[in-house]
N, CA, C and O atoms as a CHARMM CRD file, in Angstrom:
* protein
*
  344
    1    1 UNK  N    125.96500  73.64600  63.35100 PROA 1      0.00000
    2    1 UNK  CA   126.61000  72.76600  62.41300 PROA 1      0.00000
    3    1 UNK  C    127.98700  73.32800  62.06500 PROA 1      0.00000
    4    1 UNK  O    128.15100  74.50000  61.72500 PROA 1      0.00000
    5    2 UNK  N    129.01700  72.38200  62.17300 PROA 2      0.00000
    6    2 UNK  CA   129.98600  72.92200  61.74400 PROA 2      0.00000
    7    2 UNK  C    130.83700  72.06000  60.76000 PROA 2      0.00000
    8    2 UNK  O    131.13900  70.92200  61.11800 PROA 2      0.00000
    9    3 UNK  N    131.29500  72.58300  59.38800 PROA 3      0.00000
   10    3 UNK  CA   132.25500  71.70600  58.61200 PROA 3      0.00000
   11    3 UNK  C    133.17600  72.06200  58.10900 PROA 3      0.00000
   12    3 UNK  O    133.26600  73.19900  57.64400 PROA 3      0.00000
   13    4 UNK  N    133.97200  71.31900  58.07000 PROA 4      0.00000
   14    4 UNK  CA   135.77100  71.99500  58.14800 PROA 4      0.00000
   15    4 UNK  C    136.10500  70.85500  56.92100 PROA 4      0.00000
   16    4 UNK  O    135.54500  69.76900  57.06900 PROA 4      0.00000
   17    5 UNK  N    136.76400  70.97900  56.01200 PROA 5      0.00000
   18    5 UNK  CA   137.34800  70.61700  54.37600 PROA 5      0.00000
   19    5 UNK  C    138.75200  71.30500  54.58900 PROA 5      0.00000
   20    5 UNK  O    138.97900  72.44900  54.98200 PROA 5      0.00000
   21    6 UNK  N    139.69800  70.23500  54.20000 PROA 6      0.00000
   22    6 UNK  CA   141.15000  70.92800  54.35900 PROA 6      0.00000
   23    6 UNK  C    141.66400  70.32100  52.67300 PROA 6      0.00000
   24    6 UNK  O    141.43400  69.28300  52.05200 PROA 6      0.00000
   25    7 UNK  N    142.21300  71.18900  52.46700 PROA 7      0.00000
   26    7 UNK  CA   143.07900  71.18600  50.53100 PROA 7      0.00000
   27    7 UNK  C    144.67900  71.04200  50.80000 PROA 7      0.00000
   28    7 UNK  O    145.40900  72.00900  50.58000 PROA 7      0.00000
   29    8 UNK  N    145.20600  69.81200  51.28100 PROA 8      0.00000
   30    8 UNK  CA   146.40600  70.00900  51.11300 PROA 8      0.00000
   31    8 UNK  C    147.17700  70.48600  50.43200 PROA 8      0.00000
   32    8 UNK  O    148.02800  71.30600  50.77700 PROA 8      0.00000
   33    9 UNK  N    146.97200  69.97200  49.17900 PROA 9      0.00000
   34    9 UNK  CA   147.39000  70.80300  47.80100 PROA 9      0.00000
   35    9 UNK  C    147.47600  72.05600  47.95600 PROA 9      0.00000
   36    9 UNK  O    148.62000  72.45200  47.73600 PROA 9      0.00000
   37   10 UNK  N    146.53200  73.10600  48.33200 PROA 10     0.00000
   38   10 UNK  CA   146.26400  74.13000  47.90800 PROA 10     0.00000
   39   10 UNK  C    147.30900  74.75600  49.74700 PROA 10     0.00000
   40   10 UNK  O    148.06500  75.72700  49.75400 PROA 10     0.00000
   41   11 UNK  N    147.07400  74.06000  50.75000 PROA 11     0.00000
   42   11 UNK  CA   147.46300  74.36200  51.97900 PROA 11     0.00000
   43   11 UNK  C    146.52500  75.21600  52.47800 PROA 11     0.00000
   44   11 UNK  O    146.80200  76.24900  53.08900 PROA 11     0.00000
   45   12 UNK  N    145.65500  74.90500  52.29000 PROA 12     0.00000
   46   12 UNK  CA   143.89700  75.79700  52.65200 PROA 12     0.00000
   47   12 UNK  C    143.21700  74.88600  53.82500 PROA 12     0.00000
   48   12 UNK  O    143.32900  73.66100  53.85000 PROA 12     0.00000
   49   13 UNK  N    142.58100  75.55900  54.67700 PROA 13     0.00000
   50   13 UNK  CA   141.23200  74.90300  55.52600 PROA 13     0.00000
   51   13 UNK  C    139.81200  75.85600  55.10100 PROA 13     0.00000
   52   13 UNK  O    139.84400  77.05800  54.83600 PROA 13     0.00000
   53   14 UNK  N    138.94400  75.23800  55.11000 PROA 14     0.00000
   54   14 UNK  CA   137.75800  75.95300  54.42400 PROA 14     0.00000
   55   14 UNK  C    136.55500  75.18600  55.79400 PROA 14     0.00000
   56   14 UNK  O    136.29900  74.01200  56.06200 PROA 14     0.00000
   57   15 UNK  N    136.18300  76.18000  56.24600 PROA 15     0.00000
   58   15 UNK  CA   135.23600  76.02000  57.81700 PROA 15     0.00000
   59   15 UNK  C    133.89000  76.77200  57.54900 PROA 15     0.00000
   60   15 UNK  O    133.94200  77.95700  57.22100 PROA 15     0.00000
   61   16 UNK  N    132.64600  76.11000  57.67900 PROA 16     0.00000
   62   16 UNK  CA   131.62500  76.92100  57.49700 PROA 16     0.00000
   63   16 UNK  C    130.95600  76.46200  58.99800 PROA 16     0.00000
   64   16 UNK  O    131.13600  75.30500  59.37700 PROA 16     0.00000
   65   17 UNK  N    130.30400  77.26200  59.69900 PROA 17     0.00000
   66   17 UNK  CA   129.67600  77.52200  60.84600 PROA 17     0.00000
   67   17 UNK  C    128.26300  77.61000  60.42900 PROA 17     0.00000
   68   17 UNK  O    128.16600  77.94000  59.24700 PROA 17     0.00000
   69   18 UNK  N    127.11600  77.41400  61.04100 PROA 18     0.00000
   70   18 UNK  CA   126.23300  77.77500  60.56000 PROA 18     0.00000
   71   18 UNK  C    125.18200  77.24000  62.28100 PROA 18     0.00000
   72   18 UNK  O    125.33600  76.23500  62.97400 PROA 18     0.00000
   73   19 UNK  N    124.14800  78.45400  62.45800 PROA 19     0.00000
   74   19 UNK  CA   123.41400  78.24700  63.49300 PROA 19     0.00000
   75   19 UNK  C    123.75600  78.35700  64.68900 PROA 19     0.00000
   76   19 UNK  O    124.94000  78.68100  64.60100 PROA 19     0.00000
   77   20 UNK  N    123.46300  78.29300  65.90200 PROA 20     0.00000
   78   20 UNK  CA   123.11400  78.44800  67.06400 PROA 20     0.00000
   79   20 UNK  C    123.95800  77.84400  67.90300 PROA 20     0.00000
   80   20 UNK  O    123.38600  76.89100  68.43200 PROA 20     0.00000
   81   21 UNK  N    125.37600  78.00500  68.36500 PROA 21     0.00000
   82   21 UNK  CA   126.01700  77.33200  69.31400 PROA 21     0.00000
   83   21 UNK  C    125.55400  77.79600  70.65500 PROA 21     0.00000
   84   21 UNK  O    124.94700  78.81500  70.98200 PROA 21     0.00000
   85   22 UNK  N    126.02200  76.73000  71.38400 PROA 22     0.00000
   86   22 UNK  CA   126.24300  76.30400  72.75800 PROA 22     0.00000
   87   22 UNK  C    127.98200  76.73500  72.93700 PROA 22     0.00000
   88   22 UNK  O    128.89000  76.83600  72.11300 PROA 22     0.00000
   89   23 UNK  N    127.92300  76.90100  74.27000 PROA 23     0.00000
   90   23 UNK  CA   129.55100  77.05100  74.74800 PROA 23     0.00000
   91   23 UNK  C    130.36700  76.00800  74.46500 PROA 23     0.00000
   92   23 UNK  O    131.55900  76.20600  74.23100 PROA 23     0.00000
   93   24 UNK  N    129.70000  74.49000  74.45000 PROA 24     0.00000
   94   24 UNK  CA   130.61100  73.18500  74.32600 PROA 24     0.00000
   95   24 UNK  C    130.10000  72.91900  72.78800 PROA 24     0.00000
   96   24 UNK  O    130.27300  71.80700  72.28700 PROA 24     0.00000
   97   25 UNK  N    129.53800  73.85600  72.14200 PROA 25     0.00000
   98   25 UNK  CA   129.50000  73.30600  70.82500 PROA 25     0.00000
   99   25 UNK  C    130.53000  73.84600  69.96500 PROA 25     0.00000
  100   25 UNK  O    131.03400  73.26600  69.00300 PROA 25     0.00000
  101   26 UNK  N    130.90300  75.44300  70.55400 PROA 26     0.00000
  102   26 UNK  CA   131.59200  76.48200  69.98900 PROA 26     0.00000
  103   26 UNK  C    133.22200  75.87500  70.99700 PROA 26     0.00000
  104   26 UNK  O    134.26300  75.95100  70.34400 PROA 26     0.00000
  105   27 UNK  N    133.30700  75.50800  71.98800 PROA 27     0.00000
  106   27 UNK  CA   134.68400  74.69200  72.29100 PROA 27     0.00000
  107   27 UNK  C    134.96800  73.17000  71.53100 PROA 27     0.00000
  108   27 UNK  O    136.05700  72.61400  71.67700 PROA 27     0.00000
  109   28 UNK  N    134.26000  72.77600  70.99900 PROA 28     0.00000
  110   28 UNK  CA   134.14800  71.59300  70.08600 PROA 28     0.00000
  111   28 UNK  C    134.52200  72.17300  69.02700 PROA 28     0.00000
  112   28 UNK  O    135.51000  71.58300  68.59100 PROA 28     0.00000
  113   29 UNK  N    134.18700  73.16300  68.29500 PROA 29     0.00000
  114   29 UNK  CA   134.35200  73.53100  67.18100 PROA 29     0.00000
  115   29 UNK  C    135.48000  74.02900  66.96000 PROA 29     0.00000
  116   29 UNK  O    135.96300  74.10400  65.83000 PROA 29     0.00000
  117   30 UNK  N    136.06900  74.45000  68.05800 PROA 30     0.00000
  118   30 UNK  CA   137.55400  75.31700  68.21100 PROA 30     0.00000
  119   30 UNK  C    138.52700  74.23800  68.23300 PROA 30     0.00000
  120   30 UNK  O    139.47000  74.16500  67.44500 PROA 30     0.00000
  121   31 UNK  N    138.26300  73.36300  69.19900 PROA 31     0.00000
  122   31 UNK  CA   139.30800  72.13600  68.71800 PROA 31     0.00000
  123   31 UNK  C    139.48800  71.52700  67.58400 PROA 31     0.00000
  124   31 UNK  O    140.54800  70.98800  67.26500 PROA 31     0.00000
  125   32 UNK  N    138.59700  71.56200  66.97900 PROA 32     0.00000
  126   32 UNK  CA   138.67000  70.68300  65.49000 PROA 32     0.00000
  127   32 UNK  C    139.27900  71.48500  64.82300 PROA 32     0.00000
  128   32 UNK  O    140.40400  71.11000  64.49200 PROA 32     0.00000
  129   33 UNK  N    138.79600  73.01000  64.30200 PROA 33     0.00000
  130   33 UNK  CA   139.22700  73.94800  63.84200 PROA 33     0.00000
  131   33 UNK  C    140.77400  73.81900  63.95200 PROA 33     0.00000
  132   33 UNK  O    141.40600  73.35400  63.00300 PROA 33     0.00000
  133   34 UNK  N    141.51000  74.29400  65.30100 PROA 34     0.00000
  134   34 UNK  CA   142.65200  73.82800  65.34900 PROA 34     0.00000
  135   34 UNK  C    143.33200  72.77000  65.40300 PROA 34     0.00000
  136   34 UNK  O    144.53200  72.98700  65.57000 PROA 34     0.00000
  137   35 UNK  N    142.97000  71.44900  65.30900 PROA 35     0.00000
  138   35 UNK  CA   143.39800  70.43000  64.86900 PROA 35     0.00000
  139   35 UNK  C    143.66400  70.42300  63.09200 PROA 35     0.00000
  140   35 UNK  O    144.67000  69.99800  62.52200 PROA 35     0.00000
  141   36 UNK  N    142.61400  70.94000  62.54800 PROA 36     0.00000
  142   36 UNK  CA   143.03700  70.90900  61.35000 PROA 36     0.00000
  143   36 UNK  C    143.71500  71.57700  61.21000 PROA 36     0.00000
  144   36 UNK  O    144.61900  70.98300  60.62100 PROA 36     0.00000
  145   37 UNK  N    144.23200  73.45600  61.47200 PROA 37     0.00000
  146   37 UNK  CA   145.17600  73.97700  61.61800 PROA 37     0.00000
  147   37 UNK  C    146.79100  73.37600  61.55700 PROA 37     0.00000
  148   37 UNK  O    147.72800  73.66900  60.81500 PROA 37     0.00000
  149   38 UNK  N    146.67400  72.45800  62.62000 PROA 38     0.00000
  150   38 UNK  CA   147.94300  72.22500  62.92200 PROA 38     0.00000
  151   38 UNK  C    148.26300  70.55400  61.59700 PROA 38     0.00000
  152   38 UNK  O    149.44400  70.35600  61.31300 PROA 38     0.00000
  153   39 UNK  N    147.53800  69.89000  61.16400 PROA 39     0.00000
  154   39 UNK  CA   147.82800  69.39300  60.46700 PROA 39     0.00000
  155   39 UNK  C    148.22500  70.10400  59.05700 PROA 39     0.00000
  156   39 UNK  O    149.21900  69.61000  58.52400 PROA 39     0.00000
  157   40 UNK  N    147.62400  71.15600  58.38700 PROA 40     0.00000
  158   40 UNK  CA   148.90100  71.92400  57.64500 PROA 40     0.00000
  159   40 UNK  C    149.61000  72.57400  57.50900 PROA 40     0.00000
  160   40 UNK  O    149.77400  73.20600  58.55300 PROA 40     0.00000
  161   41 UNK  N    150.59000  73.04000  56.35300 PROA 41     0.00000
  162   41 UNK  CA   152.20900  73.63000  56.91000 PROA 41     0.00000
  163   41 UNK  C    152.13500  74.75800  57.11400 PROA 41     0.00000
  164   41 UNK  O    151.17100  75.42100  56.73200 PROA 41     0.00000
  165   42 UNK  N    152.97600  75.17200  57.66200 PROA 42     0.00000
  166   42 UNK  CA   152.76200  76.58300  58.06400 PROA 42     0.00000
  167   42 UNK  C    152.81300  77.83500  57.07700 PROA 42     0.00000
  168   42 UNK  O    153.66300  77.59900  56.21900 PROA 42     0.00000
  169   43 UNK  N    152.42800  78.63400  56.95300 PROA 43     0.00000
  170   43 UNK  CA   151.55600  79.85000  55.82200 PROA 43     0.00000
  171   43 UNK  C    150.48400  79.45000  55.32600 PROA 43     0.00000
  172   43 UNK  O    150.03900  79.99000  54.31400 PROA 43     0.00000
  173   44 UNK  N    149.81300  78.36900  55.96700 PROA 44     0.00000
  174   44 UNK  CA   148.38300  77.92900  55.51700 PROA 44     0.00000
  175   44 UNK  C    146.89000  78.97300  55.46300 PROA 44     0.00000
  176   44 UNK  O    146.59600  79.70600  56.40700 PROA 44     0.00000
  177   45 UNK  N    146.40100  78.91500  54.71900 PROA 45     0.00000
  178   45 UNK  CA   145.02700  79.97200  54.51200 PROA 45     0.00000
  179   45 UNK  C    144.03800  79.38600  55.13100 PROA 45     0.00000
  180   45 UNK  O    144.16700  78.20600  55.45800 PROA 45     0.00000
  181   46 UNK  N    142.94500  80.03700  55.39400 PROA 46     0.00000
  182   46 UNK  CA   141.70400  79.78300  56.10300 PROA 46     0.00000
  183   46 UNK  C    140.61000  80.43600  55.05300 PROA 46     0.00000
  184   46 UNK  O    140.69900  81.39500  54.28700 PROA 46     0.00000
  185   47 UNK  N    139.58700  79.55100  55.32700 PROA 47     0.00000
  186   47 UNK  CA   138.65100  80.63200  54.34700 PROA 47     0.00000
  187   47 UNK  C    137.53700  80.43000  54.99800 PROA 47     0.00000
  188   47 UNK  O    136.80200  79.60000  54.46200 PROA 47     0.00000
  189   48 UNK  N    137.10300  80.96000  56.09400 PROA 48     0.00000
  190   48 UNK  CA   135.80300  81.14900  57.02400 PROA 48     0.00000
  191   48 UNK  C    134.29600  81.58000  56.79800 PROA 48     0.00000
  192   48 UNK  O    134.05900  82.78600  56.85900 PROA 48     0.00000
  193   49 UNK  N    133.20100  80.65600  56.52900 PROA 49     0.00000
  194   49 UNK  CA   132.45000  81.09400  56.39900 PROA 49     0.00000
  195   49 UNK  C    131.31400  81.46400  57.58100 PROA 49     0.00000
  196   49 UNK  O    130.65000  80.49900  57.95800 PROA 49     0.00000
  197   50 UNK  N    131.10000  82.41500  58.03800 PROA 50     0.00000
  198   50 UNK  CA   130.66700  82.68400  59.25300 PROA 50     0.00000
  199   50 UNK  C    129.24500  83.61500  59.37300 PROA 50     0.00000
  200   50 UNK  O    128.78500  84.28000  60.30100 PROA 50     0.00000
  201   51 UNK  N    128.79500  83.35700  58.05700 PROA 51     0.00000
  202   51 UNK  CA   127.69100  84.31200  57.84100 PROA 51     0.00000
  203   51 UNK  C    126.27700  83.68400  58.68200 PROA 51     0.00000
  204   51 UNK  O    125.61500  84.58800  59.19200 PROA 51     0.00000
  205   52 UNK  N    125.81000  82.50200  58.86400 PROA 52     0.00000
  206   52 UNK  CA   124.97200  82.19600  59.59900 PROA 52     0.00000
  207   52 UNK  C    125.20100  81.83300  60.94900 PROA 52     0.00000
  208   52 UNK  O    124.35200  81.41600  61.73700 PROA 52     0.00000
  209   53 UNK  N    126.61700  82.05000  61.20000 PROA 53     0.00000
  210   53 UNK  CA   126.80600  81.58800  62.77400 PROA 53     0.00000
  211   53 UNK  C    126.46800  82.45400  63.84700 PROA 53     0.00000
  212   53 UNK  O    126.85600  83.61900  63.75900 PROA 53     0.00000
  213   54 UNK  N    125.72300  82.05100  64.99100 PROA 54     0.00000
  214   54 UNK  CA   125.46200  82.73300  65.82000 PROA 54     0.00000
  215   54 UNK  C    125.97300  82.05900  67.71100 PROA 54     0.00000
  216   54 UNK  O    125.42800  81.32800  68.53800 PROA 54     0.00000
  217   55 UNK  N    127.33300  82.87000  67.63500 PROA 55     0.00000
  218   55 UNK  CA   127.79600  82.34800  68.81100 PROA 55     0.00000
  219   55 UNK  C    126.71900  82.71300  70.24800 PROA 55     0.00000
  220   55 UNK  O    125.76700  83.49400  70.21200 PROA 55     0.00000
  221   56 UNK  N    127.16300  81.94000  71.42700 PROA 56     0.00000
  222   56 UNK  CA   125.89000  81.69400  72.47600 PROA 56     0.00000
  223   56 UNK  C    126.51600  82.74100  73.24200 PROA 56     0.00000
  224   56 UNK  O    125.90200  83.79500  73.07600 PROA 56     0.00000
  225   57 UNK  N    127.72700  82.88500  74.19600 PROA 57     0.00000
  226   57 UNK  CA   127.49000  83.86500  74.87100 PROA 57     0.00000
  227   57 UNK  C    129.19700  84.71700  74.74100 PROA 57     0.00000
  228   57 UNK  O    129.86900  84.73600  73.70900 PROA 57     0.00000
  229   58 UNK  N    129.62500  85.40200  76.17200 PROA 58     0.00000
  230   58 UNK  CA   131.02300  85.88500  76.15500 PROA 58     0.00000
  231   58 UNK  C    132.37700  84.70500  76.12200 PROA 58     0.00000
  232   58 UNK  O    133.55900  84.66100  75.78300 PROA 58     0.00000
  233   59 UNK  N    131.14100  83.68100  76.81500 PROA 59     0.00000
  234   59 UNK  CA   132.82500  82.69500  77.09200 PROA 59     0.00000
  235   59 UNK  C    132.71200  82.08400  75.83100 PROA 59     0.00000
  236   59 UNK  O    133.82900  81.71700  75.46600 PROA 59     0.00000
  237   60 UNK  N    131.97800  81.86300  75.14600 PROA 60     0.00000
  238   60 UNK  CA   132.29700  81.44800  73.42400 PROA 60     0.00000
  239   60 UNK  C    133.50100  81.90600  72.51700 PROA 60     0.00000
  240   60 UNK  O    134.30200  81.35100  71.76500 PROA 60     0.00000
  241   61 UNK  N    133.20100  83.38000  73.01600 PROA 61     0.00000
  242   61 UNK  CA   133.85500  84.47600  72.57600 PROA 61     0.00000
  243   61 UNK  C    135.74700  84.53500  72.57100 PROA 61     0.00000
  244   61 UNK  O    136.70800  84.90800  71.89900 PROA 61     0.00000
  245   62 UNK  N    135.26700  83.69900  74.17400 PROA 62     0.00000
  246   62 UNK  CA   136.50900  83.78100  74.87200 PROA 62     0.00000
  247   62 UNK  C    137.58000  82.73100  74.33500 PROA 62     0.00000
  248   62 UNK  O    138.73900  83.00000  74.02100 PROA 62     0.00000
  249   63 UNK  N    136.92500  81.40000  74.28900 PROA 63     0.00000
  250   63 UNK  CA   136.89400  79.96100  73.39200 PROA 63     0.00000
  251   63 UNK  C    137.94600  80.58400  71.53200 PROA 63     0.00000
  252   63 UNK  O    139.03100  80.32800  71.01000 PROA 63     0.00000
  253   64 UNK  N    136.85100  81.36600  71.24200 PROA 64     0.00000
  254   64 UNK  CA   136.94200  81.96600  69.92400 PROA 64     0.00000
  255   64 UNK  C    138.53000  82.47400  69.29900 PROA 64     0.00000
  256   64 UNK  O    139.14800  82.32600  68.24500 PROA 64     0.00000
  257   65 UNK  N    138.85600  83.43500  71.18000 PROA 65     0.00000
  258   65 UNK  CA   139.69400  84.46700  71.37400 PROA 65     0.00000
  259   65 UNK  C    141.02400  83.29500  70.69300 PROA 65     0.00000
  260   65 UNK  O    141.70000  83.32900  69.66400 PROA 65     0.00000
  261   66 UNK  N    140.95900  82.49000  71.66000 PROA 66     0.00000
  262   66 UNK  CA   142.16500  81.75300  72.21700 PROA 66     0.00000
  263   66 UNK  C    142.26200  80.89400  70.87600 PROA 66     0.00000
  264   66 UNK  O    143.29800  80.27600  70.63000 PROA 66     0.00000
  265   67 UNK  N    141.20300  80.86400  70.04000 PROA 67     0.00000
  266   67 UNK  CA   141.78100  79.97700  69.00500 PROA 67     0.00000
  267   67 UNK  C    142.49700  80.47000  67.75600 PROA 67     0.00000
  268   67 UNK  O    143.34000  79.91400  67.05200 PROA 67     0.00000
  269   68 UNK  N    141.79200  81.94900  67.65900 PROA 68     0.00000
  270   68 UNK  CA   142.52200  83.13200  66.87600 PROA 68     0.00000
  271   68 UNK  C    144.06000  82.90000  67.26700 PROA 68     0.00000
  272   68 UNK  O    144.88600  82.57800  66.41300 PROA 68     0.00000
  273   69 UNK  N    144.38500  83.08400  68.60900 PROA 69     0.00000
  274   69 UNK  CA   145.56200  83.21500  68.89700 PROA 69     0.00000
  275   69 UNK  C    146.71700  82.02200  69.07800 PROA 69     0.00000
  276   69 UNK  O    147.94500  82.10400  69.04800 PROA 69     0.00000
  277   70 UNK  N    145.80800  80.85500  69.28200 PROA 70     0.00000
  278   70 UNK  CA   146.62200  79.55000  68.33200 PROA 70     0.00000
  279   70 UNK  C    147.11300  79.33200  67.37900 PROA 70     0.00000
  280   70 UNK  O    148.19200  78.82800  67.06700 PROA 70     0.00000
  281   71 UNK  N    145.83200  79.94500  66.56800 PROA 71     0.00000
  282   71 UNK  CA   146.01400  79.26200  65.00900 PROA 71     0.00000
  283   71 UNK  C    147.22200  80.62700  64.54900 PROA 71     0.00000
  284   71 UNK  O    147.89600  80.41100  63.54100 PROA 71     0.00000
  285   72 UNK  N    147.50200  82.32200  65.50200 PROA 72     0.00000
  286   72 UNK  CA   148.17900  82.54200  64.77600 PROA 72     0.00000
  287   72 UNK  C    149.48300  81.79000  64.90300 PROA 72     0.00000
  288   72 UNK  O    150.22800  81.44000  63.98800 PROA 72     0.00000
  289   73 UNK  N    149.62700  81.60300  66.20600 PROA 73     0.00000
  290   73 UNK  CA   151.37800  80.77900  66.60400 PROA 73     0.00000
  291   73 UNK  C    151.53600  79.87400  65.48000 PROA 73     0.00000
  292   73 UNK  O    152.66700  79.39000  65.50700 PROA 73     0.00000
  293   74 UNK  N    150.96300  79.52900  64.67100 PROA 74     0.00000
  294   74 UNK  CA   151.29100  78.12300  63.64700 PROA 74     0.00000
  295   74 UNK  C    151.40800  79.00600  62.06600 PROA 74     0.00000
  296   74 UNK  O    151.36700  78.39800  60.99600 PROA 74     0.00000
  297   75 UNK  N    151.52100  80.16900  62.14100 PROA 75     0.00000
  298   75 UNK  CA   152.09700  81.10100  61.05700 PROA 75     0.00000
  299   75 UNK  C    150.80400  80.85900  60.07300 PROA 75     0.00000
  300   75 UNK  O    150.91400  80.30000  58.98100 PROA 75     0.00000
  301   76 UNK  N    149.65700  81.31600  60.56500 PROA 76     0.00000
  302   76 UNK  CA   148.50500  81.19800  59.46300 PROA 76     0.00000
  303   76 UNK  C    148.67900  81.95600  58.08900 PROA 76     0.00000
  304   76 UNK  O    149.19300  82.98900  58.51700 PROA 76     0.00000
  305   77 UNK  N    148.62700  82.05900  57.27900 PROA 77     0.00000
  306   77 UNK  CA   148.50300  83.46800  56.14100 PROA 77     0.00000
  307   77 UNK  C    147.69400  83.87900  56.00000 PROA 77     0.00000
  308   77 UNK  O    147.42300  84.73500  56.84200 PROA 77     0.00000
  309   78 UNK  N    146.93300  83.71300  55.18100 PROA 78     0.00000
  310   78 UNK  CA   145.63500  84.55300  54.55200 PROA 78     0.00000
  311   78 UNK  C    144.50600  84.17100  55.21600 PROA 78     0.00000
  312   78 UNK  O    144.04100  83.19700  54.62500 PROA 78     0.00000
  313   79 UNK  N    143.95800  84.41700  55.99400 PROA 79     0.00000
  314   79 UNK  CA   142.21100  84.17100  56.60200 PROA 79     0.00000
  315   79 UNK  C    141.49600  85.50700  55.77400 PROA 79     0.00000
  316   79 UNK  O    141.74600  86.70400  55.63500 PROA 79     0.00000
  317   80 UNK  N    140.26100  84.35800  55.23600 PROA 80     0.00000
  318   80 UNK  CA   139.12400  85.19900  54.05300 PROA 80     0.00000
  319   80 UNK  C    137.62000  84.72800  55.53000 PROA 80     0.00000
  320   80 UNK  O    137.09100  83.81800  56.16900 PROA 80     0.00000
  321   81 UNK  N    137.63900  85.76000  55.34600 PROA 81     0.00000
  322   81 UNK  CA   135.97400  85.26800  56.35500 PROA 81     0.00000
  323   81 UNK  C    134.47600  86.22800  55.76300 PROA 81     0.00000
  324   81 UNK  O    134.29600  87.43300  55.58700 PROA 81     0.00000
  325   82 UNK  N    133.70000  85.16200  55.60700 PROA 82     0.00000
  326   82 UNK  CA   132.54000  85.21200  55.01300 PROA 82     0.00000
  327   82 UNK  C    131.42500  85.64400  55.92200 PROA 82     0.00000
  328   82 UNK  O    130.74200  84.79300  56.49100 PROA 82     0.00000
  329   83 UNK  N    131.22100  86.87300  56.07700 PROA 83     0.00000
  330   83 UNK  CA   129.76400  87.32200  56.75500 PROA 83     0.00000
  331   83 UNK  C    128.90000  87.61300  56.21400 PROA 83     0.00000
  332   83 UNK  O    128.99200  87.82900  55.00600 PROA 83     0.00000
  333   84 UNK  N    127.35100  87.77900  57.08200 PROA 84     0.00000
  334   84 UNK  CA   126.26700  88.25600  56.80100 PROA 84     0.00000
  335   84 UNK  C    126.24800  89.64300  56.88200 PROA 84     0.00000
  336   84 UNK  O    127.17400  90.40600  56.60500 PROA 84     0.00000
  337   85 UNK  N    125.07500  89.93700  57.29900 PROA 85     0.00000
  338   85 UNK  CA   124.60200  91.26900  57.20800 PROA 85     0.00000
  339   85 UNK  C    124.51200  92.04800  58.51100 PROA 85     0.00000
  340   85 UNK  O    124.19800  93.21000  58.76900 PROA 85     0.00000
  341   86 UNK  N    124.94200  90.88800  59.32800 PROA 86     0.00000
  342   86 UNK  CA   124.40000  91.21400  60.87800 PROA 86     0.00000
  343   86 UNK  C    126.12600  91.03900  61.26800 PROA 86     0.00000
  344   86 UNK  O    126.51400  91.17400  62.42900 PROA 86     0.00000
């Protein structure tokens, strides 16, 4: 499951992950992710909640890599990310 809430106002995206991806669930998720990215302005915050997510394999990872490195080209600011214990 994945849900993404964007705060224009605030210039925030707020993404919670939760459960068991697939490779095309976790490349689904990366596009949206950066779609919302790019709809706000640039020094925008992220606030990641990632405590129940459990990505499927390396190329997820890889998926993952490349979106880190998108979202930085669009001048992200502050990413807060929310883990578990694991």
């Amino acid at each position: 499951m994945i849900q993404i809430r964007k705060d224009v106002s605030k210039n925030r995206a707020y993404i919670k992950l939760k459960g068991f991806f697939q490779d095309e669930d976790v490349k689904s998720a990366c596009e949206q992710i950066l779609s919302t990215a790019k709809s706000l302005a640039p020094g925008f915050d992220i606030v990641n909640d990632i405590e129940e997510f459990k990505p499927a394999s390396p190329k997820a990872a890889e998926y993952i890599a490349h979106l880190q490195e998108e979202v930085g080209k669009l001048q992200v600011g502050k990413i807060v990310r929310i883990v578990g214990n694991n």
